[in-house]
N, C-alpha and C positions, 0 to 999 in steps of 0.2 A: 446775216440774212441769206436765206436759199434761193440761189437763183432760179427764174421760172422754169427754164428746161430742167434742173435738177428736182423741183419739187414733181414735176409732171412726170418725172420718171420715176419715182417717187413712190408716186400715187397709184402708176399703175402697176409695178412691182409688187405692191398691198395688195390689188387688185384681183391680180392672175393669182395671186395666192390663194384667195376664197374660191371656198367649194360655193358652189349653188342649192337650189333647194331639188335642181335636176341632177347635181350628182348625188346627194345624199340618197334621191329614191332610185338610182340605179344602181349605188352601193348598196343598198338595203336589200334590194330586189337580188341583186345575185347573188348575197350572201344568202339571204333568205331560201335561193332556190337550190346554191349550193348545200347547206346542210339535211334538206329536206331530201335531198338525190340520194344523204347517206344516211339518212334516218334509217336506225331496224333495232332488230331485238338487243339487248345490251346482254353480253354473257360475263362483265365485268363490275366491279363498284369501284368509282374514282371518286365518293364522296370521302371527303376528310382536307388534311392540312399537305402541303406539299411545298419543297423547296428545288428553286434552280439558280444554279449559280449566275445565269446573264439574267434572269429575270426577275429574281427575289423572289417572296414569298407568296404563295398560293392556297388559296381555299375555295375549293370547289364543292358544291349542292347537286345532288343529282336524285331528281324524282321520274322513274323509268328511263329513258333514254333520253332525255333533256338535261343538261347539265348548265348552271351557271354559278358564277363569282368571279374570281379574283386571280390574275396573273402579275404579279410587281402592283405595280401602279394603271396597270387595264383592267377594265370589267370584262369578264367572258361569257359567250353562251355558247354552245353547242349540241353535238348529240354523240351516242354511243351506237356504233352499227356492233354486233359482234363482239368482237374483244378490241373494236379502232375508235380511238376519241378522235372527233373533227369540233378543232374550236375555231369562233371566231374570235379575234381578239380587238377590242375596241376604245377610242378615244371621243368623249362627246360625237358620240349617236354616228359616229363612222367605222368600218373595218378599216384598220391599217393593216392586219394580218389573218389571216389563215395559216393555221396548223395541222397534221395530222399526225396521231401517236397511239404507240401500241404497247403494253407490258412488255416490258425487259427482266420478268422475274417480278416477284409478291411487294417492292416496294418503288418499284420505278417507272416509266415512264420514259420512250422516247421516241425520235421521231425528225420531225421535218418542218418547219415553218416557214411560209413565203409571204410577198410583198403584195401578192397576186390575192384579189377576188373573184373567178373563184381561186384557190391551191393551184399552184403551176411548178413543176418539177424543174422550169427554168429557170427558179431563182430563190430555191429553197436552203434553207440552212438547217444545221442541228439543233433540236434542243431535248433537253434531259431533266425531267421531272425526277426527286425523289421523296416519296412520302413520306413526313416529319410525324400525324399521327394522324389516327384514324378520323 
């Protein structure tokens, strides 16, 4: 049997884990505001099948500069300013990630991904899309 100070610490260990229904809408909201800042014309198409080696496979929808689906096991949304994809990358109805990424050539993709809502160059990594089919 767990002792009381052990269960209470426990308990609140659980706790401090859960998001609230105030972080969700301050996640929502800067994600929200963040891709909207890069919303523009799309001079690209990244609809089709796409593979990365950290993240598995991918299928991305894009009707005008709105793009959604699938990164590994996240659902994405984003948009297309230009020739730059900005996704969000998400787990039950939160960003864990932002990315941004640009052609590297007719079948790739790459770029930068952070922990950051919005994109923050202070804790960005690589990643590298490459288009498996249209």
């Amino acid at each position: 049997m767990m002792k009381p100070p052990v269960l209470v610490l426990a308990v609140i260990l659980v706790l401090t884990g859960c998001k609230s229904a105030e972080d969700y809408a301050r996640n929502n909201t800067a994600t929200a505001g963040w891709l909207e800042a890069h919303a523009g014309q799309p001079a690209i198409n990244v609809a089709g099948q796409w593979h990365s080696d950290d993240w598995g496979d991918a299928l991305f929808k894009q009707k005008g500069n709105r793009i959604t689906g699938i990164l590994g096991d996240y659902p994405i949304g984003g948009v297309l300013s230009g020739r730059t994809l900005y996704l969000a990358i998400t787990s039950d109805g939160w960003t864990d990630y932002t990315a941004i990424l640009e052609p590297q050539g007719p079948r790739s993709l790459a770029g930068q991904y952070s922990d950051s809502v919005p994109f923050t160059a202070a804790d960005n990594r690589p990643i590298q899309l490459t288009r498996t089919a249209p």
